[in-house]
N, C-alpha and C positions, 0 to 999 in steps of 0.2 A: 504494500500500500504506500502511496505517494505522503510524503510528511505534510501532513494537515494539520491546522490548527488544535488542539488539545484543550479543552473547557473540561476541565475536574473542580468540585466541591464535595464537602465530608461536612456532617453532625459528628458530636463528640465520640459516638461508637464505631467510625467506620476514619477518625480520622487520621490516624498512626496507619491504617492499610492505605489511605489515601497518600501519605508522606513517602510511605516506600516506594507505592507505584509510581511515585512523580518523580523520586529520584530513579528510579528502573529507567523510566521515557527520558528523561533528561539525559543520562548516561547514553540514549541513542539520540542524542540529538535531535529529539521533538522536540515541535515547539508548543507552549503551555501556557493557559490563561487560570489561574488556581485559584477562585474565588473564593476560599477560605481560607488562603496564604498561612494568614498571621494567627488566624484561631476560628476553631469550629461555630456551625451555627447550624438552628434548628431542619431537622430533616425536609420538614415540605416546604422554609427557605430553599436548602441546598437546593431542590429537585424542582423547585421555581424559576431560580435564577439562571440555571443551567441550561431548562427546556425552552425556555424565553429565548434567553442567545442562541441557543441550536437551530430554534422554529426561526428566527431571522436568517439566518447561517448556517444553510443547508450543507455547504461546502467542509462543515465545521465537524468532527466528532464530541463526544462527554463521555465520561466516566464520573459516577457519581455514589458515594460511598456512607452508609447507614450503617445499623447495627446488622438489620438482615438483608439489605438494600429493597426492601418493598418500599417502606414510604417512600423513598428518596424517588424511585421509580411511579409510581401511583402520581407523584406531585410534577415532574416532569412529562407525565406522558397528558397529563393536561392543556398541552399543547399540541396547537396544529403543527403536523409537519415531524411531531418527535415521537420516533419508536424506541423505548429504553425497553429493555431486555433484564430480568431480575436472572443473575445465573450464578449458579452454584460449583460448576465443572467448566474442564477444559473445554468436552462436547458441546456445551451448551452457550460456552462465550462463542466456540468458531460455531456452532449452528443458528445464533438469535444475528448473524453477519447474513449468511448464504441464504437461510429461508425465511424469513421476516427483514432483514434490511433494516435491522436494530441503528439508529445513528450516535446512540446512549449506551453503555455497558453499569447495570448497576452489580456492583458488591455490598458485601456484607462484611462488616471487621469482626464481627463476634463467629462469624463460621467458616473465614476463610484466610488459611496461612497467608504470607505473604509470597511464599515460592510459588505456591497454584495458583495465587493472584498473579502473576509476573508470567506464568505459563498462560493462563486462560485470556491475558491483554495481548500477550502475541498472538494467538490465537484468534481469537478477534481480530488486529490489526490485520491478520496476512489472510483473513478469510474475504473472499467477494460472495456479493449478492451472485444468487443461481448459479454459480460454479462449485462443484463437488458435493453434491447430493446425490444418491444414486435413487433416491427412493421416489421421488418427483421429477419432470422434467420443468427446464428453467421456465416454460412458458406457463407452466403450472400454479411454480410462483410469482411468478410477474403477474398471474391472473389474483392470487391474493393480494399481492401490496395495489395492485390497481381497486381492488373490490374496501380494501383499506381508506382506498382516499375519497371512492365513492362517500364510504360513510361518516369522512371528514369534510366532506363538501353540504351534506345533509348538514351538522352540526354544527359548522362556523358560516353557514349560507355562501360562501365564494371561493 
């Protein structure tokens, strides 16, 4: 994946998993907008500020980091335009890329080390939309994220 933008935010339980992932991307020379820099703030903040700049900044990725990353996720996907993905495994950060078109990755700091955190963001980063699924074909899922924005066109009227 081409080096994009990085919009990470953490609440206090997911903020230490959020510090290491930033030093992980940092060390490959991402580049990083860390809206919780200097000190954590409340989950459905984080998961506000974050989906807001994504829904503008489609170009844009997040990572957004809670106790089990649900809030954080549930508050971000409040927005048009943002798919965050709440994932637990490596499968499941490189699968919420290929078959949903996740533009958010949430974690959790209370369930998730910081190595399988560091594996499941590569993972993600080097996954694409409809590439390496064997189980659907790509038009399959292009007909979900199409049938997605259907029901975001419903809800935000344009």
């Amino acid at each position: 994946m081409e080096n994009r933008m990085i919009i990470m935010g953490a609440d206090p339980s997911g903020f230490e998993l959020k510090n290491t992932i930033k030093s992980y991307l940092s060390g490959k020379h991402y580049t990083i907008k860390d809206l919780t820099e200097s000190a954590p703030i409340g989950y459905c903040d984080v998961g506000d500020k974050v989906g807001a700049i994504i829904s503008e900044h489609p170009e844009y990725i997040g990572f957004v980091f809670c106790g089990t990353g649900m809030g954080v996720s549930i508050s971000a996907n409040k927005h048009k335009n943002v798919y965050c993905g709440v994932c637990e495994s490596v499968t499941s950060a490189r699968f919420c890329k290929i078959i949903n078109n996740c533009n958010i990755l949430a974690m959790g700091g209370l369930l998730i080390t910081p190595f399988k955190a560091q594996m499941m963001v590569d993972a993600y980063l080097s996954a694409t939309f409809t590439e390496g699924f064997s189980e659907a074909a790509p038009e399959n899922l292009q007909s979900g994220l199409n049938s997605m924005k259907k029901i975001e066109k419903k809800i935000y009227k344009n």
